[in-house]
N, CA, C and O of each residue as an XYZ file, in Angstrom:
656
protein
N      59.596    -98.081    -94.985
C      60.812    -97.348    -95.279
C      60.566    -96.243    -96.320
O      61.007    -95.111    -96.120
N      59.921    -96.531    -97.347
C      59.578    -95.233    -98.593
C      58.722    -94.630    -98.110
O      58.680    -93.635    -98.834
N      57.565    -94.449    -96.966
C      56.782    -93.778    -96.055
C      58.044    -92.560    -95.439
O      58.003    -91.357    -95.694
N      59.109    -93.249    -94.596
C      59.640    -92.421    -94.115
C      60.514    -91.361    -95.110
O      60.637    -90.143    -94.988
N      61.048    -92.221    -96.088
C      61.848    -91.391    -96.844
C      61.326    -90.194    -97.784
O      61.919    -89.337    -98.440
N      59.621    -90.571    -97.521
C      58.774    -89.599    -98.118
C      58.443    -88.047    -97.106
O      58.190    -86.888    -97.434
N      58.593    -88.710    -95.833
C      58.288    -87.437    -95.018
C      59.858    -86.737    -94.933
O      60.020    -85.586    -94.528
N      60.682    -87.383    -95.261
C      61.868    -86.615    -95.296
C      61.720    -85.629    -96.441
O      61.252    -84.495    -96.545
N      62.248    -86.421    -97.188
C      61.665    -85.515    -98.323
C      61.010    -84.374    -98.422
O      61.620    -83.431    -98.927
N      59.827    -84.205    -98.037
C      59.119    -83.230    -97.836
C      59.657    -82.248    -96.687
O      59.975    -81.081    -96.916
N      59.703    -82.677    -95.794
C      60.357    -82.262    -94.536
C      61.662    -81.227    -95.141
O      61.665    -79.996    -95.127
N      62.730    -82.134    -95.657
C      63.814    -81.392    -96.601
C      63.401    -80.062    -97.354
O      63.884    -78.933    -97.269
N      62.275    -80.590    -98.179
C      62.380    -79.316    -99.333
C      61.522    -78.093    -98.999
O      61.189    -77.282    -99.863
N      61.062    -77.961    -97.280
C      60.457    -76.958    -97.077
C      61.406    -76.837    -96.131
O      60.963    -75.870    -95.512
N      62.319    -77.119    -95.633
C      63.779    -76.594    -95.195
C      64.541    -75.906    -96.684
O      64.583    -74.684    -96.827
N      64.879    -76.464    -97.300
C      65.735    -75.868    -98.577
C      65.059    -74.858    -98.744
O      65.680    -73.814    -98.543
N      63.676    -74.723    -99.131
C      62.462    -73.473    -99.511
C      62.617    -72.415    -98.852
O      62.504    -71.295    -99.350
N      62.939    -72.683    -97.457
C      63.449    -71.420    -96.392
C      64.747    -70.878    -96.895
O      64.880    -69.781    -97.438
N      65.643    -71.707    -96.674
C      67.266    -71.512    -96.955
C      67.431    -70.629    -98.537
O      68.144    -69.656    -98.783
N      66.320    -71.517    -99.609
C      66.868    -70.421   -101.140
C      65.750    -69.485   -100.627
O      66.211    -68.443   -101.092
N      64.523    -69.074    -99.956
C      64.192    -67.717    -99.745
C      64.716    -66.832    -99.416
O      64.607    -65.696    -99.878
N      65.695    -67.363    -98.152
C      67.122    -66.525    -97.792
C      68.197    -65.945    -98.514
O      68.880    -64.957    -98.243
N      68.240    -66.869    -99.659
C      69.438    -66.515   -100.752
C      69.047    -66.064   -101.972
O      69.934    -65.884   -102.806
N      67.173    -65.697   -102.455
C      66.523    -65.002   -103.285
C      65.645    -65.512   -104.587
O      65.306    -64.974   -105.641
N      65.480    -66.574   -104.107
C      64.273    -67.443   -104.534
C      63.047    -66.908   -104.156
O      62.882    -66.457   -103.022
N      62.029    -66.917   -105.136
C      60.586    -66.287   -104.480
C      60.151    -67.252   -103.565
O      59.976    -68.470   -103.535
N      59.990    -65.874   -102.519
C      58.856    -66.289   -100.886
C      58.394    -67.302   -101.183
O      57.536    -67.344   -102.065
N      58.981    -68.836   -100.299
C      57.585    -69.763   -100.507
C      56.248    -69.174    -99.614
O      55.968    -68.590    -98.567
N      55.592    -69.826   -100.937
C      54.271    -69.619   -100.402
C      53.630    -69.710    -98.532
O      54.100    -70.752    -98.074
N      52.973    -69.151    -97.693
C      52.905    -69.348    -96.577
C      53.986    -68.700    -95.171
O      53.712    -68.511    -93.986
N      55.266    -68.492    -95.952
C      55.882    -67.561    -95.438
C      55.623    -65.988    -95.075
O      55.477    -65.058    -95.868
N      55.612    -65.967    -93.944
C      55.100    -64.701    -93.261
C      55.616    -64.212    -92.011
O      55.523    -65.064    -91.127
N      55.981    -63.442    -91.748
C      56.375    -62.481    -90.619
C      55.104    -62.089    -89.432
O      54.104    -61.521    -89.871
N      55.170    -62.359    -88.174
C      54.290    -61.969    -87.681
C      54.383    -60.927    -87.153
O      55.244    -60.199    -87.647
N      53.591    -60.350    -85.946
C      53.693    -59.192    -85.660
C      55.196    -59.157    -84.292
O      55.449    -59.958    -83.392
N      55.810    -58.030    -84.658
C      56.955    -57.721    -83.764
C      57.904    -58.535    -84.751
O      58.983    -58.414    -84.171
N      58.252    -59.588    -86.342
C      58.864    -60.046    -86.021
C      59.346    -59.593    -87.521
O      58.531    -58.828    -88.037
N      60.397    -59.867    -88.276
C      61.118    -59.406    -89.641
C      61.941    -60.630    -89.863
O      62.607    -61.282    -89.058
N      61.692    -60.830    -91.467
C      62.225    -62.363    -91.844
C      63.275    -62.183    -93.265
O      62.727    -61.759    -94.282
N      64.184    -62.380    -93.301
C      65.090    -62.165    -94.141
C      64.695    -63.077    -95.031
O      64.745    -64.269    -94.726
N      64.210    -62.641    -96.353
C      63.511    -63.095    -97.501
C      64.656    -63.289    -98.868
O      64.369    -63.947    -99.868
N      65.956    -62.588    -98.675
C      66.861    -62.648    -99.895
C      67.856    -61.892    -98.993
O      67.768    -61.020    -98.128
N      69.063    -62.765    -99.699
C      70.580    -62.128    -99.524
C      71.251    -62.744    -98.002
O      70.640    -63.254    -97.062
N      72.565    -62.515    -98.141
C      72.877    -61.277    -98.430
C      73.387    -61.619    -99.889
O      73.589    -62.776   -100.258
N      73.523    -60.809   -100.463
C      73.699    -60.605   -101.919
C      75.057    -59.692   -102.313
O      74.960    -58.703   -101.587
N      76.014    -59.588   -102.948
C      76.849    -59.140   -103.304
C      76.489    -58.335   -104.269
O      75.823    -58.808   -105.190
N      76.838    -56.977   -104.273
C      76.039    -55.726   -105.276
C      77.184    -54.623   -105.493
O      77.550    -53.988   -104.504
N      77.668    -54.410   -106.533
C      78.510    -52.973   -107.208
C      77.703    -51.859   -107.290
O      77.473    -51.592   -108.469
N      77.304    -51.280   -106.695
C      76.244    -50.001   -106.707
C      75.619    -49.714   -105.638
O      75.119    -50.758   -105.220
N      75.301    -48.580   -104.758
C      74.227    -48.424   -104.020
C      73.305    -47.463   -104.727
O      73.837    -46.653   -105.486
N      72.120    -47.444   -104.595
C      70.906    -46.561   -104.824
C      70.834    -45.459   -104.135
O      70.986    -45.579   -102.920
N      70.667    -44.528   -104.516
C      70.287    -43.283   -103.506
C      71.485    -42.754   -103.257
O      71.778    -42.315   -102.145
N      72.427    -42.746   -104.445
C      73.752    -41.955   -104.527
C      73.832    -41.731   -105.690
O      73.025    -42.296   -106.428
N      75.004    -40.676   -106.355
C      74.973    -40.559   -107.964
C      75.756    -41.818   -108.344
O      76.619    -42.317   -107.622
N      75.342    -42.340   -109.665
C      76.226    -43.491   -110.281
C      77.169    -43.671   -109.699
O      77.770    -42.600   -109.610
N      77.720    -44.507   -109.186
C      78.769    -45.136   -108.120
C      78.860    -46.941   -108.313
O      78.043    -47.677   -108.867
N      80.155    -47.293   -107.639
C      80.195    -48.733   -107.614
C      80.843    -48.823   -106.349
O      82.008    -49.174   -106.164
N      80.038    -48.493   -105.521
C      80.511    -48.815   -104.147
C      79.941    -50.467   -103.922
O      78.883    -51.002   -104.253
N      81.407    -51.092   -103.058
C      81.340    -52.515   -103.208
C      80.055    -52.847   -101.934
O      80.368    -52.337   -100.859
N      79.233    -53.306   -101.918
C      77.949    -53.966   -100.682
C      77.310    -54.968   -100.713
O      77.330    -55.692   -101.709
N      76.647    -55.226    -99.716
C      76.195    -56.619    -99.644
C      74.285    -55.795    -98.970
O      73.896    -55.063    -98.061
N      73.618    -56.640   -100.285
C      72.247    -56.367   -100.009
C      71.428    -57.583    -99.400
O      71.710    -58.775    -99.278
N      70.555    -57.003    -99.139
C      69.309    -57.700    -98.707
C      68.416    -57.628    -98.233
O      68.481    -56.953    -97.206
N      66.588    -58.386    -98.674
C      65.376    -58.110    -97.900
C      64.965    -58.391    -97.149
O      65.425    -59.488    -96.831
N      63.963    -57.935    -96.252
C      63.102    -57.895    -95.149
C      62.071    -58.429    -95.286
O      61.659    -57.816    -96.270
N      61.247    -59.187    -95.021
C      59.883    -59.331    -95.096
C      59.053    -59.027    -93.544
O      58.984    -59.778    -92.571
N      58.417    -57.516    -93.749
C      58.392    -57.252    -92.055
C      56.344    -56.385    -92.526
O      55.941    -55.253    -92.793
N      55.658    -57.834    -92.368
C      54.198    -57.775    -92.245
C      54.195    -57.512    -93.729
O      55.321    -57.857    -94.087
N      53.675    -57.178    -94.552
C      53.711    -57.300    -95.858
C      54.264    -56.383    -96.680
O      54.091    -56.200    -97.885
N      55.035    -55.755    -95.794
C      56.388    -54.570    -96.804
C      57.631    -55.595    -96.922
O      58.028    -56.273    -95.975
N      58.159    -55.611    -98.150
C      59.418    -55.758    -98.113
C      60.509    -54.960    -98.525
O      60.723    -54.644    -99.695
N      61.449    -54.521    -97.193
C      61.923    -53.877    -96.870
C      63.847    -53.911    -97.667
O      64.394    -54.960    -97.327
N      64.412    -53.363    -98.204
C      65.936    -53.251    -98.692
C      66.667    -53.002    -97.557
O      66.379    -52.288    -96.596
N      67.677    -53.688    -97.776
C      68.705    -53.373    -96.765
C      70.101    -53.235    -96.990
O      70.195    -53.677    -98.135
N      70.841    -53.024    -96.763
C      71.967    -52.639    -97.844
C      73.125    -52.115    -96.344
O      72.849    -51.321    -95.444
N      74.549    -52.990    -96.576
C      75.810    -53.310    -95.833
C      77.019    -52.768    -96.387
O      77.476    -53.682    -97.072
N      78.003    -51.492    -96.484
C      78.984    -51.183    -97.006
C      80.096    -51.023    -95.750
O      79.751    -50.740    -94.603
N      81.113    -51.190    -96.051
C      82.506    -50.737    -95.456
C      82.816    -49.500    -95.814
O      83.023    -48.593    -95.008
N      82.871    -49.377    -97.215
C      83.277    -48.409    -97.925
C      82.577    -46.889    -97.003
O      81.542    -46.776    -96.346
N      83.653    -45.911    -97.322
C      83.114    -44.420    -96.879
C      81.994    -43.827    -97.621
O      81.868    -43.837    -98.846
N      81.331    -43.399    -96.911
C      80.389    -42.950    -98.164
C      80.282    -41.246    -97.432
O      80.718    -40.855    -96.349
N      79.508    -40.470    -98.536
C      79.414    -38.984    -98.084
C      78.028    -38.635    -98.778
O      77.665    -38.679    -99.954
N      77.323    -38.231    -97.463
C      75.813    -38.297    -97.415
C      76.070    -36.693    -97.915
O      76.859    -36.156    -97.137
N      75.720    -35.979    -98.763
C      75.366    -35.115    -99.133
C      74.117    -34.262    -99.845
O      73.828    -34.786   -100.921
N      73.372    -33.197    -99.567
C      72.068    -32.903    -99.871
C      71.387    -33.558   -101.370
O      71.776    -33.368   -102.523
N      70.366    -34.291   -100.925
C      69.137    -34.037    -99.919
C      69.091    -35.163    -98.490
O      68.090    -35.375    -97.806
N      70.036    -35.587    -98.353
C      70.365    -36.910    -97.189
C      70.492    -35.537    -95.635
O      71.520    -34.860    -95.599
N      69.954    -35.424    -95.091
C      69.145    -34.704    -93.861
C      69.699    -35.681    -92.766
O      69.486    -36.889    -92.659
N      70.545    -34.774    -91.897
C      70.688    -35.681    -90.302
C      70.036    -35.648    -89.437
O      69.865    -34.584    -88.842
N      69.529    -36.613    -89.111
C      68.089    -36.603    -88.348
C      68.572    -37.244    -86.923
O      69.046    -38.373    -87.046
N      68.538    -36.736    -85.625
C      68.969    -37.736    -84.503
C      68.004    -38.813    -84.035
O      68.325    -39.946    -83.676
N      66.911    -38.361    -84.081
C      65.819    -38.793    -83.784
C      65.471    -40.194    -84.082
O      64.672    -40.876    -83.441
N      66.339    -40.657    -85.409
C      66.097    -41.685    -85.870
C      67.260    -43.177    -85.455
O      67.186    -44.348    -85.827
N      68.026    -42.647    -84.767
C      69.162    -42.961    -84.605
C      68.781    -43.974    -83.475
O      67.958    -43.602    -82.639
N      69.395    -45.404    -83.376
C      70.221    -46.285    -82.596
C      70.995    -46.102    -81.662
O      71.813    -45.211    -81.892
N      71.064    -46.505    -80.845
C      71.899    -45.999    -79.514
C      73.156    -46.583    -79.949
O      74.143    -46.355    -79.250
N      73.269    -47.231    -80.892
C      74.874    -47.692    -80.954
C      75.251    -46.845    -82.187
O      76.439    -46.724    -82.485
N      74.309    -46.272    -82.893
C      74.898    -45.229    -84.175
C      75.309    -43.785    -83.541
O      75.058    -43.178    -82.500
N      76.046    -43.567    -84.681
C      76.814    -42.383    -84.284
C      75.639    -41.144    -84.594
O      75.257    -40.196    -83.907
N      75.298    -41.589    -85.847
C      74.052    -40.771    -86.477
C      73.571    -41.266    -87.446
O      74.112    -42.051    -88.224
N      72.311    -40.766    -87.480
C      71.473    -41.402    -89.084
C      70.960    -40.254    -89.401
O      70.659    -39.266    -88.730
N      70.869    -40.614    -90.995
C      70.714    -39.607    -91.867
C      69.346    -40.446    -92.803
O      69.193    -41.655    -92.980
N      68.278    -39.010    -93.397
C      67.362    -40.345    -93.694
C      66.992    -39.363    -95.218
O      67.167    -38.145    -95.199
N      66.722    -39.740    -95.878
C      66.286    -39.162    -97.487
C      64.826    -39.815    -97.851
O      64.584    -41.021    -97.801
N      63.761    -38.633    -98.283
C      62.653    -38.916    -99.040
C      62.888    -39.081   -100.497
O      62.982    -38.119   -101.260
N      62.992    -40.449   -100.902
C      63.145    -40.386   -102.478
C      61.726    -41.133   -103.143
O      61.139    -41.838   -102.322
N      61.141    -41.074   -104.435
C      60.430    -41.815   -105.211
C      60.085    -43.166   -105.259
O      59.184    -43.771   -105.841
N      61.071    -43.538   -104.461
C      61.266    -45.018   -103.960
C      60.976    -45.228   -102.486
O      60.694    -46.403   -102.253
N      60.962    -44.480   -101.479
C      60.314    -44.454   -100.455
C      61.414    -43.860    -99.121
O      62.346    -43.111    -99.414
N      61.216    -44.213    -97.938
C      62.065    -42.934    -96.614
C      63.256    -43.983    -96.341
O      62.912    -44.979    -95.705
N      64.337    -43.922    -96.652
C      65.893    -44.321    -96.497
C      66.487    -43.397    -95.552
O      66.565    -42.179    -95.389
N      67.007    -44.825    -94.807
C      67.422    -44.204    -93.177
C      69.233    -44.922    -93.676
O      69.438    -45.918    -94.370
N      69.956    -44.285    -93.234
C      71.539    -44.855    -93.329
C      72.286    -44.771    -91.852
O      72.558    -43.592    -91.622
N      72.547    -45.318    -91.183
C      73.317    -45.007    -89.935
C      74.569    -45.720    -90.161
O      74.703    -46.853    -90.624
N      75.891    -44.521    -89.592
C      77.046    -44.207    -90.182
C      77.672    -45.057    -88.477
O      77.203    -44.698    -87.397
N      78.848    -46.262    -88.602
C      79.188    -46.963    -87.718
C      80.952    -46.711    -88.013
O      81.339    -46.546    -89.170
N      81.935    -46.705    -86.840
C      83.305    -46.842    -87.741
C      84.064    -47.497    -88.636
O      85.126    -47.316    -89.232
N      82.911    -48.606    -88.533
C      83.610    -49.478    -89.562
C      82.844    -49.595    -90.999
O      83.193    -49.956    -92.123
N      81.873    -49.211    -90.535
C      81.017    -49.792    -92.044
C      79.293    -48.830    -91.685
O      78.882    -48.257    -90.677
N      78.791    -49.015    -92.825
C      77.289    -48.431    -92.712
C      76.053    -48.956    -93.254
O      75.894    -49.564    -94.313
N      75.289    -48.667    -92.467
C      74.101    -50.015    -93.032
C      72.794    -48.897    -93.628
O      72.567    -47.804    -93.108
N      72.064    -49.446    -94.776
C      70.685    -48.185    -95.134
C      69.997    -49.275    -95.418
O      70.374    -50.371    -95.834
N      68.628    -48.742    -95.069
C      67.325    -49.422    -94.891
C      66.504    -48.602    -95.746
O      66.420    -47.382    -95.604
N      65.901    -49.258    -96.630
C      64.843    -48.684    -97.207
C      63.146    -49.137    -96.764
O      62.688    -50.264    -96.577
N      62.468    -47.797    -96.691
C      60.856    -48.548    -96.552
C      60.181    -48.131    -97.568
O      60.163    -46.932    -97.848
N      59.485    -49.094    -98.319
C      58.562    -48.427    -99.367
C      58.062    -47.381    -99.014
O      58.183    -47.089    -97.824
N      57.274    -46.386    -99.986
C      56.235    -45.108   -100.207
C      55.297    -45.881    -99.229
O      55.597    -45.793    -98.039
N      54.185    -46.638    -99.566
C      53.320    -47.225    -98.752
C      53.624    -47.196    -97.616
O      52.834    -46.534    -96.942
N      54.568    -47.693    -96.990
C      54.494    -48.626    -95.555
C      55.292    -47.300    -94.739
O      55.893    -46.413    -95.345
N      55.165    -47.369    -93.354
C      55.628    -46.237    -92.737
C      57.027    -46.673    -92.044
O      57.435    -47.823    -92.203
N      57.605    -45.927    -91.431
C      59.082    -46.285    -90.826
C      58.877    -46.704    -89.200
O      58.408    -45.895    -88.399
N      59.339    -48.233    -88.769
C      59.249    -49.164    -88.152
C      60.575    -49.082    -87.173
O      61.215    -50.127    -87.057
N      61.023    -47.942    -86.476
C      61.911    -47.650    -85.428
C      62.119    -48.658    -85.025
O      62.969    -49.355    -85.579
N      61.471    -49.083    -83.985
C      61.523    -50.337    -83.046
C      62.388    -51.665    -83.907
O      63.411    -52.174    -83.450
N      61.672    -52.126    -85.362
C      62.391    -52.831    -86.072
C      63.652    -52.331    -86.645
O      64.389    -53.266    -86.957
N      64.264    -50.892    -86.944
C      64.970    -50.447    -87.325
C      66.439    -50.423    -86.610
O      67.597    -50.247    -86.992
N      65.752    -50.703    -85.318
C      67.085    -50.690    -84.065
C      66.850    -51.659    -83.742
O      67.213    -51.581    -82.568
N      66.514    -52.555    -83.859
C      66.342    -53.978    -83.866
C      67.782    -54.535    -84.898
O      68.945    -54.637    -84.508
N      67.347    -54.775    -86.017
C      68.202    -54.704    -86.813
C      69.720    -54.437    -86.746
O      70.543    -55.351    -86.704
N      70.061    -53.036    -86.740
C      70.901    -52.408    -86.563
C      71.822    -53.127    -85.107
O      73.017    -53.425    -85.115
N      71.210    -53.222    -84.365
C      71.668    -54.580    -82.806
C      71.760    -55.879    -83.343
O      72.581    -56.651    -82.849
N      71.107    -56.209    -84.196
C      71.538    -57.971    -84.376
C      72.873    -57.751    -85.283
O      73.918    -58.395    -85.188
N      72.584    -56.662    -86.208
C      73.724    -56.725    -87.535
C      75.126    -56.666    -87.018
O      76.174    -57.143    -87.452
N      74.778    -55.780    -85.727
C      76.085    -55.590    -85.121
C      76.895    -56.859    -84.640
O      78.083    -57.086    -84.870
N      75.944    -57.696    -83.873
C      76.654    -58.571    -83.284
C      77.062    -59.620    -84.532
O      77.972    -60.420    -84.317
N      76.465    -59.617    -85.686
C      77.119    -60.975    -87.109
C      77.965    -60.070    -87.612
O      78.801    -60.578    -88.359
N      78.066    -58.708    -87.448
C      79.438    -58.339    -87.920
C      81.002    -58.197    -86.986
O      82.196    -58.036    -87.240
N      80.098    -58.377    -85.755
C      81.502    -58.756    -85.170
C      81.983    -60.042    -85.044
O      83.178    -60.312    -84.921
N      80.993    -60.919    -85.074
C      81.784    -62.076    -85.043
C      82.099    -62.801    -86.390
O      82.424    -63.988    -86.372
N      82.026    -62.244    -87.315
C      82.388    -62.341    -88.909
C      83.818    -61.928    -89.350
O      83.923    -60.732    -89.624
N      84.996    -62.722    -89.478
C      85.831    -62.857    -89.767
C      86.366    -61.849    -90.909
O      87.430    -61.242    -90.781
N      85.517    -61.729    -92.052
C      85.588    -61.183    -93.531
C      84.053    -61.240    -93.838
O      83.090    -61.767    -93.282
N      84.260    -60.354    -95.134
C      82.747    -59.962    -95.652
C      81.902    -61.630    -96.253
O      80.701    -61.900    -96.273
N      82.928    -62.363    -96.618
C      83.173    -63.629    -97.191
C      82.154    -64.084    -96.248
O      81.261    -64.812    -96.680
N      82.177    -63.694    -94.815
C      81.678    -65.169    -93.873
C      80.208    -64.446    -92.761
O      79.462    -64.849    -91.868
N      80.485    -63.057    -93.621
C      79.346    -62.492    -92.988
C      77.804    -62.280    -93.517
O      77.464    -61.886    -94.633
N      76.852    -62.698    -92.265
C      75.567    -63.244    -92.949
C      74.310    -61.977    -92.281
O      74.737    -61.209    -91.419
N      73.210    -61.873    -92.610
C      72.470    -61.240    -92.544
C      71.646    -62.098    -91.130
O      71.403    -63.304    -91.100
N      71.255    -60.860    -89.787
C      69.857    -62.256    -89.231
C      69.052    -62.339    -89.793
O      68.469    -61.529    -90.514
N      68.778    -63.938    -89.417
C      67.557    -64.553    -90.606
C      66.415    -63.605    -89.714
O      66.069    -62.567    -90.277
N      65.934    -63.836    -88.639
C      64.702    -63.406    -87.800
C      64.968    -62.601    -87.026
O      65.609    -62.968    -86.041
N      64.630    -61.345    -87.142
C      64.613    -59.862    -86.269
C      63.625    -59.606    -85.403
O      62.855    -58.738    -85.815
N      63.290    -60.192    -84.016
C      62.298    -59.609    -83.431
C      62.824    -58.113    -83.144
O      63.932    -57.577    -83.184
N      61.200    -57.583    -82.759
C      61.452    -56.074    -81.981
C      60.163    -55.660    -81.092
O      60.163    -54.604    -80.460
């Protein structure tokens, strides 16, 4: 009986280990993304501010990526926002379900934002790592479908696993 309650145990706390990686506990160890696939490493997170605007407290819900060894920002508003220079409309970059995306080179690395009627989602990729389309509209398709079936911001969750 303490045999079994031992493999539970264990069993348990590398379940929990996943679940607080999700909610922003450091990566357990061994956690990794393979190829084609993106693993929600933190959040979603509740945040008064977005980055890559002037001082603001726009209300959002953040969170990371772990997609091959970049980890990637991601960031969920309702709120209107107004992309103004140096934020560049780029079609090219765009989702077949976005209206348009707009993408900015900052110090912090290439931020893509695609503008939806209800709400808008921005992705950041580090300086290092290059921009991952395929995962980008990946994304942007799963987010869609947990925000429609999400009641309130209250009950809405990030996908844990993004293939692309």
């Amino acid at each position: 009986m303490k045999r079994g309650l031992a493999v539970l145990f264990v069993l348990g706390a590398g379940f929990a280990a996943q679940i607080l990686g999700a909610q922003g506990a450091a990566t357990p160890p061994g956690l990794a993304a393979t190829a084609g696939q993106a693993l929600l490493v933190r959040g979603p997170e509740r945040v008064a501010g977005l980055p890559f605007f002037s001082p603001n407290a726009i209300s959002a819900l953040r969170g990371e990526y772990l997609l091959g060894k970049d980890r990637l920002e991601f960031w969920f508003t309702r709120e209107a926002l107004v992309f103004s220079p140096p934020w560049k409309e780029d079609p090219a970059l765009a989702p077949a379900l976005a209206r348009g995306a707009r993408s900015l080179r900052s110090p912090l690395g290439f931020v893509v934002a695609w503008s939806y009627p209800r709400y808008t989602l921005i992705l950041a990729f580090p300086l290092e790592s290059s921009f991952n389309k395929g995962f980008a509209e990946a994304l942007s398709r799963r987010f869609g479908f947990f925000f429609d079936n999400a009641a309130d911001d209250a009950g809405l969750s990030f996908p844990a696993l993004v293939e692309f």
